[in-house]
C-alpha positions in Angstrom: 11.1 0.9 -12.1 8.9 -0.5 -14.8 8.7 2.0 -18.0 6.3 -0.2 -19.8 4.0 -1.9 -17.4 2.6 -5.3 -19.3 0.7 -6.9 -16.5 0.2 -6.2 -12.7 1.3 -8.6 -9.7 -0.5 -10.0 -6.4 1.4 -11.2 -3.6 0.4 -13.4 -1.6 3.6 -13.6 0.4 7.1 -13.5 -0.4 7.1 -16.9 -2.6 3.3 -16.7 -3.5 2.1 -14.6 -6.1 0.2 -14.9 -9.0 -0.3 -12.6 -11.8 -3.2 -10.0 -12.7 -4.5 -8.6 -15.7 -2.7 -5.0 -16.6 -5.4 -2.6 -15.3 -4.9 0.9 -17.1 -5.8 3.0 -14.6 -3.2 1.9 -12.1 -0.8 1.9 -15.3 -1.5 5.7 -16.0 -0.7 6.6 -12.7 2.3 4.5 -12.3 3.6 6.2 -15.5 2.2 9.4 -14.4 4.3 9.1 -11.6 7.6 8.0 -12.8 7.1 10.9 -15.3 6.7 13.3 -12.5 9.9 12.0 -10.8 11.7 12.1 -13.7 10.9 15.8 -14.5 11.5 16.9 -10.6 14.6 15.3 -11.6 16.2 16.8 -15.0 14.7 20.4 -13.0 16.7 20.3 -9.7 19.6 19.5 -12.0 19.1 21.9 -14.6 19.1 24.5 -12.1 22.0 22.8 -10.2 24.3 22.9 -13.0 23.5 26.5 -14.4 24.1 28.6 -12.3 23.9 31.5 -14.8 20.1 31.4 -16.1 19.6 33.8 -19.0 17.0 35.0 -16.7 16.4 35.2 -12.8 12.7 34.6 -13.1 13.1 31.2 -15.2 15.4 29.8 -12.4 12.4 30.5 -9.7 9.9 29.0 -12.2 12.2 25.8 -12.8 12.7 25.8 -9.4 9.1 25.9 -8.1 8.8 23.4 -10.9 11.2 20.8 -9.7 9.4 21.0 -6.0 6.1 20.8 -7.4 6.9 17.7 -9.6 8.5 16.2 -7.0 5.5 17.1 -4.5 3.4 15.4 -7.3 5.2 12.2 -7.1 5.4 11.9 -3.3 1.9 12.9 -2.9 0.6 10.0 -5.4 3.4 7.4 -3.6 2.1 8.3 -0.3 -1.6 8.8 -0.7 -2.3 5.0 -2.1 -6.0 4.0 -2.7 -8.5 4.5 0.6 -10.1 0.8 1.0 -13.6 0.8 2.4 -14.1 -0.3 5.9 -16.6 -3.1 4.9 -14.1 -4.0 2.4 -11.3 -4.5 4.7 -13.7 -6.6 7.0 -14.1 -8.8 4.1 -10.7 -8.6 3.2 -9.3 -9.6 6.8 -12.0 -12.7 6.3 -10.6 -13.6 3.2 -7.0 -13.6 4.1 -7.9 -15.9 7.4 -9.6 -18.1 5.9 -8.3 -18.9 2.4 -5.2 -17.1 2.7 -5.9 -14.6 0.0 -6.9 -10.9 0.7 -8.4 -9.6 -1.7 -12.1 -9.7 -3.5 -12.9 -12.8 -5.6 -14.2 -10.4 -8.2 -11.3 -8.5 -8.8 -9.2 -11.7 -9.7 -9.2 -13.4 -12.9 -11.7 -16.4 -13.4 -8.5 -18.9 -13.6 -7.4 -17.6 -10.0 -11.0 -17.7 -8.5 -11.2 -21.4 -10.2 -7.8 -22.4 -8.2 -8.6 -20.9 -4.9 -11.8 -22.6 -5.0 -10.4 -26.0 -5.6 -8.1 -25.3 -2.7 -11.0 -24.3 -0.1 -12.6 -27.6 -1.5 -9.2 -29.5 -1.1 -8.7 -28.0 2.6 -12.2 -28.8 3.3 -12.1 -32.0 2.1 -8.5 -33.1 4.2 -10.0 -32.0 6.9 -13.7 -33.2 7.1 -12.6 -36.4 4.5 -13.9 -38.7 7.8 -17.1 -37.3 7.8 -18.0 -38.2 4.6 
């Protein structure tokens, strides 16, 4: 579990990847969650550990706490990023023909430079007689 995301990862498959510039957005949310998690945590044990609370209402509240931290953090693991449906088409295009799935714009210019010299390369071992 990354504390200090630096850059973001594609995969391709299991031995292809390449790597993607660190988009904050995705980082806040990936700290936010691990954050969340973390609280849900030191809470269920707090209140696992003392079983004598100074007072019965600040166990309920650490205790409400702890679930809703921990609802937090499945919620935001489980709820992921809704693609469009056009984008999927495009996506599922992608991915069949040039073996990547995702939008030329969202990758950096040195990526979109290499998988265009592989669609030319494919293209050109396959038509080469044609030529």
């Amino acid at each position: 579990m990354p504390l200090v995301p630096i850059s973001s990862l594609y995969f391709v498959s299991k031995t292809q990847w390449f790597e993607l510039p660190l988009i904050s957005k995705s980082a806040r949310i990936g700290l936010g969650r691990t954050v969340c998690l973390v609280i849900g945590i030191l809470l269920i044990l707090l209140c696992l550990m003392y079983d004598d609370f100074p007072n019965s209402t600040l166990k309920i509240i650490a205790v409400v706490g702890a679930f809703l931290f921990m609802a937090i953090t499945i919620y935001s693991w489980t709820s992921g990023q809704v693609i469009p449906r056009q984008e999927q088409r495009t996506r599922l295009i992608l991915e069949k023909g040039i073996g990547y799935n995702m939008l030329p714009s969202k990758l950096p210019k040195n990526t979109r430079i290499t998988i265009l010299q592989s669609i030319l390369k494919k293209v050109d071992n396959k038509y080469s007689s044609y030529f």
